[in-house]
C-alpha positions in Angstrom: 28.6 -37.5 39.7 27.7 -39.4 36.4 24.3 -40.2 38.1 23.4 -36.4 38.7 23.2 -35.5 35.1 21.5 -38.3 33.9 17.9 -37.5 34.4 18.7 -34.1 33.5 17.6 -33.7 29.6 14.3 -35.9 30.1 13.5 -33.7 32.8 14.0 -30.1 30.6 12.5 -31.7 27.8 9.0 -32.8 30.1 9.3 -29.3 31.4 9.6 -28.0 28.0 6.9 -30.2 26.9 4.4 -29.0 29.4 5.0 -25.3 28.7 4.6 -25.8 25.0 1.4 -27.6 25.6 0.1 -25.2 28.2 0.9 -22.2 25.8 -0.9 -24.1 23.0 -4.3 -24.7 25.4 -4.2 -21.4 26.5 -4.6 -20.3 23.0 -7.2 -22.2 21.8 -8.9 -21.8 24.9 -9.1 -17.9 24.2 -9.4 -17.8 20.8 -11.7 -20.8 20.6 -14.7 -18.3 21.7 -13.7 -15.8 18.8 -13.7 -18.2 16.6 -16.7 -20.0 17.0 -18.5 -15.9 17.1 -16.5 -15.4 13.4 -17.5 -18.7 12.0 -21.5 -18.3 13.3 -21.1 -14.7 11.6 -20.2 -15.8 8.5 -22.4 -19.1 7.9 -25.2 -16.4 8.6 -23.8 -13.7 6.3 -23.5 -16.7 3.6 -27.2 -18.1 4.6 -28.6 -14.6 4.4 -27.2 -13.8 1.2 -28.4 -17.2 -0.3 -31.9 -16.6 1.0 -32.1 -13.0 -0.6 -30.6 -14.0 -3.7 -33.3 -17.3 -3.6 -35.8 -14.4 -2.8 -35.0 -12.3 -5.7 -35.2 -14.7 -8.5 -38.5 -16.1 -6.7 -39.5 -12.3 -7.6 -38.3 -12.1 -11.3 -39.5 -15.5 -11.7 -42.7 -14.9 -10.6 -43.6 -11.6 -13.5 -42.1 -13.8 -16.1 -44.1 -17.4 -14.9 -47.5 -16.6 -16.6 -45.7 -16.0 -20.2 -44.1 -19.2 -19.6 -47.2 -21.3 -18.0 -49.2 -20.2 -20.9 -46.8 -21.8 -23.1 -46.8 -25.4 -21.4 -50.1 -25.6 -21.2 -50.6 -25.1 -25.0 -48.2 -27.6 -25.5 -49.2 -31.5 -24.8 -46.1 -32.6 -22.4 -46.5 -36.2 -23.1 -47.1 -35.6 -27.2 -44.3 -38.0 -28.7 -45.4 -37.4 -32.4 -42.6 -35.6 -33.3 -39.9 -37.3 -30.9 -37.4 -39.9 -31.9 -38.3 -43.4 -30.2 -35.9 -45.8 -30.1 -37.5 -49.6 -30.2 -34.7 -51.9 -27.7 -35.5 -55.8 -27.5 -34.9 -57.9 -25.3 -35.0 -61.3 -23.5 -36.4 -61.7 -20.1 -34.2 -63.5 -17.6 -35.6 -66.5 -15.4 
């Protein structure tokens, strides 16, 4: 009866195979709808807080922006008189 128990151990481990797999789909097949709810929840929580935090230094920005406008404009932005050039020469390639 050598012949009987031959086929035996591939066909547990198939069987054990196709449990495991099944057990594994069910699971992501359930929890693949909470997880996709948790991860929209928090890329909105993170993209909301950004914005408001974007929002609020627009604000602060904005009662301290004519103090600092004032100043640029005083200023020439391209003025180099008191800058340090430094002169580089060199040989153009043909």
């Amino acid at each position: 009866m050598y012949f009987v128990n031959r086929g035996s151990s591939s066909f547990i481990s198939s069987i054990i195979f196709i449990g495991v797999f099944s057990i594994i789909a069910l699971l992501l097949v359930n929890l693949f709808p909470v997880l996709l709810v948790a991860g929209v929840g928090i890329y909105g929580i993170t993209k909301g807080v950004k914005l408001f935090k974007q929002w609020k230094s627009k604000n602060s920005y904005k009662m301290n922006s004519k103090d600092n406008a004032e100043i640029i404009h005083e200023k020439d932005f391209f003025d180099m008189t008191d800058k340090n050039i430094i002169d580089v020469e060199y040989t153009e390639v043909k």
